[in-house]
N, C-alpha and C positions, 0 to 999 in steps of 0.2 A: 199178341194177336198175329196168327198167322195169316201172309198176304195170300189174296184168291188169285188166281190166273185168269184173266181176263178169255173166257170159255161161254160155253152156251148155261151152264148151270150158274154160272153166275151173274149172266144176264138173268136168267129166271128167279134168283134169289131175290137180288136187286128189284125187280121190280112187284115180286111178293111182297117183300117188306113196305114200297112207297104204296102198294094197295094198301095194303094194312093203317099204314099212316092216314092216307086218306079217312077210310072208314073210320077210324078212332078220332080223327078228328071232328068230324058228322057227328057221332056219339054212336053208330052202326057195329064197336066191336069194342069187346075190354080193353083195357089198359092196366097193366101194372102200374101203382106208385109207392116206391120206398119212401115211407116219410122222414124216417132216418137217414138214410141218405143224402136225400132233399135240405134238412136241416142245418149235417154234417157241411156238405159241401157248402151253402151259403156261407157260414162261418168261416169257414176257413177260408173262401175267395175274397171275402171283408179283409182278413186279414193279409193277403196275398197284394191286393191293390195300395192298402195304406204304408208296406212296405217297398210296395215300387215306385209312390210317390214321395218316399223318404229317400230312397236312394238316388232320384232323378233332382230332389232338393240340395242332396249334398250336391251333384253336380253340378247343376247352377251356382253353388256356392264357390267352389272352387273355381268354375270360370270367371267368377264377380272377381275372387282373389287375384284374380289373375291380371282381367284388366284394371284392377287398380292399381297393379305395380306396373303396367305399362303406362296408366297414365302418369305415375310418379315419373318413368322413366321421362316422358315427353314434356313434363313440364321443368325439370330439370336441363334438360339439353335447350329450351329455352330457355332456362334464365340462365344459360353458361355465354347466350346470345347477346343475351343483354347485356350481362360484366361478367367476365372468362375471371376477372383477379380478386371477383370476393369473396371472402374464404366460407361466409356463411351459405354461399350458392356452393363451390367445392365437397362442400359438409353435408350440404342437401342430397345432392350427387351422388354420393358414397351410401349416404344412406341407402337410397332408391336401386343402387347396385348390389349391397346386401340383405336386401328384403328381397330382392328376386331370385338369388340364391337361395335362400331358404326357404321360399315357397316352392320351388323344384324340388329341393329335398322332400320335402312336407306331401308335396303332390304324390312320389314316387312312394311313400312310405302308405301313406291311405289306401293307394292303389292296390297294392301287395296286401293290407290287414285289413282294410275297411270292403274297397269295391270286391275283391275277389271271393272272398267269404261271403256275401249276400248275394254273389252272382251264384253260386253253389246253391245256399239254401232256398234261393227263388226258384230255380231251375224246377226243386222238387214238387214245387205247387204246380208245374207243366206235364211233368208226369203224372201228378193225380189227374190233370183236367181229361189226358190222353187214356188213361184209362177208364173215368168216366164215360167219354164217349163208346169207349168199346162193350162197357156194362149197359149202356144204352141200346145199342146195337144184340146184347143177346137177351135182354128183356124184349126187346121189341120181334125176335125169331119164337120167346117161350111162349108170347103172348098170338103171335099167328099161327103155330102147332096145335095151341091149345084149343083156337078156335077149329082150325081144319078137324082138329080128330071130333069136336060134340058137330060140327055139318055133318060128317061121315056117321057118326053112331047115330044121327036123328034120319038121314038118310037108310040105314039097312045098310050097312058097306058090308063086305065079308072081314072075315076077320081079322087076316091077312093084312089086306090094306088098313083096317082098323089099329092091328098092332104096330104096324111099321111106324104109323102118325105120333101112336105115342108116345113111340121109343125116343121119336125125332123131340117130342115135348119136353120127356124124360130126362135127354141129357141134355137140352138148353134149360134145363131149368136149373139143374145141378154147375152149368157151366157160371151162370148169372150170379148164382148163390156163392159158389165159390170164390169170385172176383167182387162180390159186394163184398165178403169178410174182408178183402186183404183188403181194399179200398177206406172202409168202415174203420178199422186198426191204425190203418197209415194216415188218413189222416186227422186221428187223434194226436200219434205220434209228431207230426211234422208240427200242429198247432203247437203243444206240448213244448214243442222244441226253440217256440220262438226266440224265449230269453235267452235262453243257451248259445244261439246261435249270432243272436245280435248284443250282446255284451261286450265280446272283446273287442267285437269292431266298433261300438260308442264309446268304448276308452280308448280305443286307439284314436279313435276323432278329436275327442277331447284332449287328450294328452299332446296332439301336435296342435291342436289351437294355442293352447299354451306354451307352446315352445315358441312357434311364430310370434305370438305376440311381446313374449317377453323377449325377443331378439329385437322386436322392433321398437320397443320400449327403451333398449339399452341402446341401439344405435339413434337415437332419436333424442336422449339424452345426453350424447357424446354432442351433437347438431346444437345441441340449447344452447354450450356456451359462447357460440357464435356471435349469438343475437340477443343475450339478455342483456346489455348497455343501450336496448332501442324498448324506447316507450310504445309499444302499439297500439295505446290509444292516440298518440298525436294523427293519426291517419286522420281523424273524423273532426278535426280542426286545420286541415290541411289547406292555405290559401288557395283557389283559381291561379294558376300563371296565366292564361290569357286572358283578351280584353272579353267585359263581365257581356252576355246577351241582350241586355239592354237598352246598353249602350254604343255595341257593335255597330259600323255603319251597313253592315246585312239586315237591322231590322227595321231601315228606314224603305218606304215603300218609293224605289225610284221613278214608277210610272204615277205615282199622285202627281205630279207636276203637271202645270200647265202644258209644257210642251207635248206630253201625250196625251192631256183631256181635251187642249183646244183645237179649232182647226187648223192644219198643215199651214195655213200661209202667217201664220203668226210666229216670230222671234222664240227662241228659248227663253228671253227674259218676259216673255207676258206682254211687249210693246209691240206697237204696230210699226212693221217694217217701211224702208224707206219706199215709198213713189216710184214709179218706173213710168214714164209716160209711154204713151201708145203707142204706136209706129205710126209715121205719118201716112196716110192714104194718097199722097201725091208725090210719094217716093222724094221729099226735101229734106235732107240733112237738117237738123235743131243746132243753132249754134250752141261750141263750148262753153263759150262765158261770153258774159258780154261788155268786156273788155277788145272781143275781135269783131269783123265786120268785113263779109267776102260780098264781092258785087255777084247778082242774080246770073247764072248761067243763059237765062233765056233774056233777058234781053236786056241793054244799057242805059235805059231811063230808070229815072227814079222811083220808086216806089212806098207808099204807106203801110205799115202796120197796125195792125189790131191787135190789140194783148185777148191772146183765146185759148184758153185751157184746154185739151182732147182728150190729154190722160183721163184712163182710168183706171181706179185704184179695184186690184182683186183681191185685196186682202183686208180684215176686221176692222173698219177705221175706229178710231177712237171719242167717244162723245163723250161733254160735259154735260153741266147743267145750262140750258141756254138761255143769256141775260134777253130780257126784256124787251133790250132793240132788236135783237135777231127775231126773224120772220119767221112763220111754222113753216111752212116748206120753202127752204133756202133754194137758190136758183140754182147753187153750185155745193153737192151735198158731199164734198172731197175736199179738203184745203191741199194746195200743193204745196210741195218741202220748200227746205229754205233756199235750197239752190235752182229749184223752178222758178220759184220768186226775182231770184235775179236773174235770169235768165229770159230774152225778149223770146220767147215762143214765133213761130212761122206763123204767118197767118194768107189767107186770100188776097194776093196782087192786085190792083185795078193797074192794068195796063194802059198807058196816056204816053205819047209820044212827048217828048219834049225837046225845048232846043239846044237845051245847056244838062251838063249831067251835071250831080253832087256829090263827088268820091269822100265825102268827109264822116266821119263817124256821126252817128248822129245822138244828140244828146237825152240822157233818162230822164223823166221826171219820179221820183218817188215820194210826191206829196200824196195824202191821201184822199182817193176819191169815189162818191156814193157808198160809204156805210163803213168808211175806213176801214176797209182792205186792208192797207200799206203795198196792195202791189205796186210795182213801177211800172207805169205811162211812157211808152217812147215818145220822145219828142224830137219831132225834123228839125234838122237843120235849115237856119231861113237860108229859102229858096225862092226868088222870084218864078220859076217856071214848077213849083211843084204845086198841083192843085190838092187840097187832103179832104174838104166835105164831096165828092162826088157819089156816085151809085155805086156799089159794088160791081163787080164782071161775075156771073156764074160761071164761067169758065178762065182757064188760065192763056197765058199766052201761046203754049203749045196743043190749046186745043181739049184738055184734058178737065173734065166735071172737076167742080167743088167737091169736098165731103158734105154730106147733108147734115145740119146740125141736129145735136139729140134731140126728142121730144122733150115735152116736160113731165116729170115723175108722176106716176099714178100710183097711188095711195090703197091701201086695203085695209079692214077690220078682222083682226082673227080671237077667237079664244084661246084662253089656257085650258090645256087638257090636263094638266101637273103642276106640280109644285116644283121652281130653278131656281138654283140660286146659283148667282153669277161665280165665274171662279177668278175673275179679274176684273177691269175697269171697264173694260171694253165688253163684257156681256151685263145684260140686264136681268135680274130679278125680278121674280113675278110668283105668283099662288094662281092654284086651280081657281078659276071662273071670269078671272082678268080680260079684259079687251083690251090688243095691243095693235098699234098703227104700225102697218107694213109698208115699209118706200120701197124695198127693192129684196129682190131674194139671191145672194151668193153660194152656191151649191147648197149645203144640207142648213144654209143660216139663213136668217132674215135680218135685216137692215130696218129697224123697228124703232119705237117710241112707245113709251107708258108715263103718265103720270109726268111730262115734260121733258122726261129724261129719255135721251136715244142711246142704241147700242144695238149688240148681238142676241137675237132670239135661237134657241135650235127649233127647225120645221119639226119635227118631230114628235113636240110636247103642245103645238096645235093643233089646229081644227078650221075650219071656216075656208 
């Protein structure tokens, strides 16, 4: 096909022909179709595509080969990581260095008799398509000549113009004719030619399959005698060396414990911590023990004691079952520890002049009294000048109020909104619909009783 110069008659050709297309596709103007042609070509483009898709398989083949002696390569160089001195890893190695060798070869040899051979014969199914197109091109000129010249002869044209159209018809038709022969010929010849031309390069395929493999056969079998004094089924009775998951201390659940279910002011062991007494509100020192005995800052007379508990306990106390003599609402719902116990707590001074002081320690009673306590009773030392039933003073000698003592506990009814169960001694158990008595609420707890037994409620799983 000779190229047009890009000219004014070639614009006008050009856009004769895309008329023409137009209309023929309307249905407005004939169309040539060679059905021969038409047939020819399908066939042989079938056969065109399924050997591009064979040639494009061998090459995925060959790059599969390929990374699979890379991966040989990298799992060798691994395990030379792991033990550099065993000879069956050595063995591995060598192998994996001459299967990569020979797939080079093998590569280089296909290239040369397999790819290049089928790159040739593909090429020619390109040049039919190219000529195709060009036999396209002058059917579609025989096919608008033919029509111009019957417009002009149904028109009256002269005759002049009449003959020149058909000359133009003329030899586009002869042109068409002549390149559907060679077209029609070629490619019977090229189908024809399939076996022919893909044979030597399936043997040559084949034939390096076999080399390859039986090189890797033979070095693979050199590698055997490394390893054949190892059982490879012992793998799949092989003990755990470490300790078994079950028994792991990872699969014990560390936060189950009390210390993170219960509230903050409770021990790691689930006990209620020790008592801290209050601070005193009249800024008076609590003696250490009461083995010592300091005279009163404010003034040199003697003075009485009251054993008076102020602590208060902020943390979960602990409740039994309470015997029979104990009262429902106990006056003092805290027992203090052992060392409060012995310990004479500060209490309200009545200031009384007197004539003689008493620097002597004064002595404990710790018999028991009203509901057997066991706390200790200070007892004065006789004193002719100390008077001990008097009125109390609401103020002290510097002027300064009493504490006002606590009220007495108010009480409440709440329901269960849930189902607790206690996670230690100190909370109580209960089921949805319970009524439980509330003495006192400690942040997110209640200080509770059910069924005679006191302890911990969580606010929470109430109501009321």
């Amino acid at each position: 096909m000779s190229k047009e110069k890009t000219s004014w008659g070639s614009i006008k050709t050009n856009f004769a022909r895309t008329k023409h297309k137009v209309l023929a596709s309307f249905g407005a103007a004939e169309t040539t179709v060679d059905s021969k042609i038409v047939a020819e070509k399908e066939k042989l483009f079938t056969l065109f595509k399924l050997m591009k898709r064979l040639n494009k398989n061998v090459d995925k083949y060959e790059a599969t080969l390929k990374e699979i002696n890379i991966l040989q390569n990298e799992i060798s160089h691994d395990l030379l990581a792991l033990n550099e001195n065993d000879p069956a890893i050595k063995a591995y190695q060598e192998v994996s260095t001459s299967l990569e060798q020979e797939r080079i070869r093998i590569e280089e040899i296909l290239e040369n008799y397999y790819h290049d051979p089928l790159r040739v014969y593909l090429s020619q199914f390109r040049d039919i398509r190219s000529r195709l197109e060009e036999l396209d091109l002058r059917r579609l000129d025989m096919d608008r000549y033919y029509r111009d010249y019957n417009i002009k002869a149904n028109k009256g044209k002269d005759a002049s113009s009449l003959q020149k159209t058909e000359n133009k018809h003329t030899k586009t038709k002869e042109a068409y004719q002549e390149l559907s022969d060679e077209i029609m010929k070629d490619m019977y010849a090229l189908f024809d030619d399939r076996k022919l031309a893909f044979d030597p390069s399936f043997a040559c395929f084949i034939n390096r399959n076999n080399e390859y493999f039986a090189r890797a056969a033979a070095e693979y079998q050199g590698a055997l005698a490394s390893v054949q004094h190892i059982n490879e089924f012992e793998a799949t009775t092989h003990p755990q060396a470490i300790t078994p998951v079950e028994s792991s201390s990872m699969s014990r659940n560390v936060r189950s414990s009390s210390v993170f279910t219960s509230p903050k002011e409770f021990s790691s062991n689930g006990s209620t911590p020790t008592q801290r007494p209050r601070a005193s509100t009249i800024a008076t020192p609590s003696p250490s023990s009461s083995s010592s005995y300091d005279s009163s800052p404010y003034s040199t007379t003697t003075t009485t004691t009251t054993t008076t508990n102020n602590s208060v306990n902020l943390s979960k106390p602990s409740y039994g079952v309470p015997s029979p003599q104990q009262q429902h609402y106990p006056p003092q719902q805290y027992q203090s520890s052992p060392q409060q116990q012995d310990e004479v707590p500060y209490s309200s001074p009545h200031v009384q002049p007197q004539p003689s002081i008493n620097l002597h320690k004064p002595t404990v009673n710790t018999s028991p009294v009203n509901g057997g306590s066991g706390r200790p009773l200070p007892t004065p030392a006789t004193n002719s000048g100390v008077i001990l039933n008097k009125p109390r003073s609401t103020t002290m000698a510097s002027g300064r109020p009493l504490p006002t003592p606590a009220p007495a506990p108010t009480t409440k009814r709440v329901q269960a909104l849930y189902d607790f169960q206690g996670q230690d001694s100190t909370e109580l158990s209960f089921k949805k619909g319970d009524m439980i008595t509330v003495f006192k609420q400690n942040g997110e707890w209640y200080d509770a009783e059910l069924n005679g037994v006191k302890g911990l409620v969580p606010c929470n799983h109430t109501s009321g």
